[in-house]
C-alpha positions in Angstrom: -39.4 -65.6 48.8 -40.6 -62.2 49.9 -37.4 -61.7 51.5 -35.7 -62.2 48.5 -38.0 -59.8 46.7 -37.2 -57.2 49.1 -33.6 -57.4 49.0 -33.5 -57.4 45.1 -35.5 -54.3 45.0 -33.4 -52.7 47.9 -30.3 -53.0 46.0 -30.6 -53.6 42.4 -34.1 -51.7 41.9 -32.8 -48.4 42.6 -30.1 -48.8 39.7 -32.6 -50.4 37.3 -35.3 -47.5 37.7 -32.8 -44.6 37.7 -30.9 -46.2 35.1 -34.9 -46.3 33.2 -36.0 -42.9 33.8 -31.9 -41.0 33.0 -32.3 -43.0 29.5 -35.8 -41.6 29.2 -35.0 -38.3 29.9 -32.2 -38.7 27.2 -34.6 -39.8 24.6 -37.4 -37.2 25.0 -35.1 -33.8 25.4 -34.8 -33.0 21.4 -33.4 -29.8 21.8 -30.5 -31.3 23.8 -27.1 -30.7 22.4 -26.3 -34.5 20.5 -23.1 -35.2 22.4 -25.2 -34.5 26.0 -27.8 -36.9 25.1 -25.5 -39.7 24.3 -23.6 -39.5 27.6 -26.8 -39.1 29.3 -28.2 -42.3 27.6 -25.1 -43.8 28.4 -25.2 -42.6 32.2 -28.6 -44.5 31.4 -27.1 -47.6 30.4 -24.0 -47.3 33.4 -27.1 -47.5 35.9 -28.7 -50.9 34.0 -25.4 -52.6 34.2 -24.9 -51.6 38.1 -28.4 -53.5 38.7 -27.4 -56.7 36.4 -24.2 -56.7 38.4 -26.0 -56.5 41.8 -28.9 -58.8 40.9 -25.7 -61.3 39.7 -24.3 -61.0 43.0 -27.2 -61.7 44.9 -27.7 -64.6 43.4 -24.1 -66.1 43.3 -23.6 -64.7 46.7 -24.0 -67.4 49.4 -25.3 -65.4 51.9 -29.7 -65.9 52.8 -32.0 -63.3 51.9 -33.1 -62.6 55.3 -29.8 -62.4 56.7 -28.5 -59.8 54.5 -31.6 -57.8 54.9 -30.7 -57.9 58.5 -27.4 -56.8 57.9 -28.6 -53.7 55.3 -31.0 -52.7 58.3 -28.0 -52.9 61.2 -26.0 -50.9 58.6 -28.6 -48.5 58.1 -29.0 -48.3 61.4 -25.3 -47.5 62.4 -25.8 -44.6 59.3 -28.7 -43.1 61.7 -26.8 -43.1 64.6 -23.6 -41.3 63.6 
């Protein structure tokens, strides 16, 4: 289960919580020009849709938990290394 937990917040997390704070930061900036607040809000939205489509393939996607966390750690790994 934990391994699950970690891969969902490894790859969908990061999309959900920017997705969170660019929306935020579209609904608190008043003095933004109208048109730049709705495409950052809709940046905002972009990033929420990323994680549901990330959290839908991890969970249709036949591959173990564990296993694809040890293939995001060999990949990160290789990334080091070059």
């Amino acid at each position: 289960m934990g391994d699950g937990v970690e891969l969902w917040l490894r790859r969908a997390g990061g999309p959900l919580l920017g997705g969170l704070f660019v929306m935020a930061l579209a609904v608190a900036r008043e003095h933004w020009w109208l048109p730049l607040r709705v495409l950052v809000l809709l940046a905002g939205v972009a990033g929420l849709v990323m994680c549901g489509v990330e959290t839908w393939r991890l969970v249709r996607g036949g591959e173990s938990a564990s296993a694809a966390l040890d293939r995001l750690e060999a990949e990160a790994g290789a990334g080091e290394d070059r």
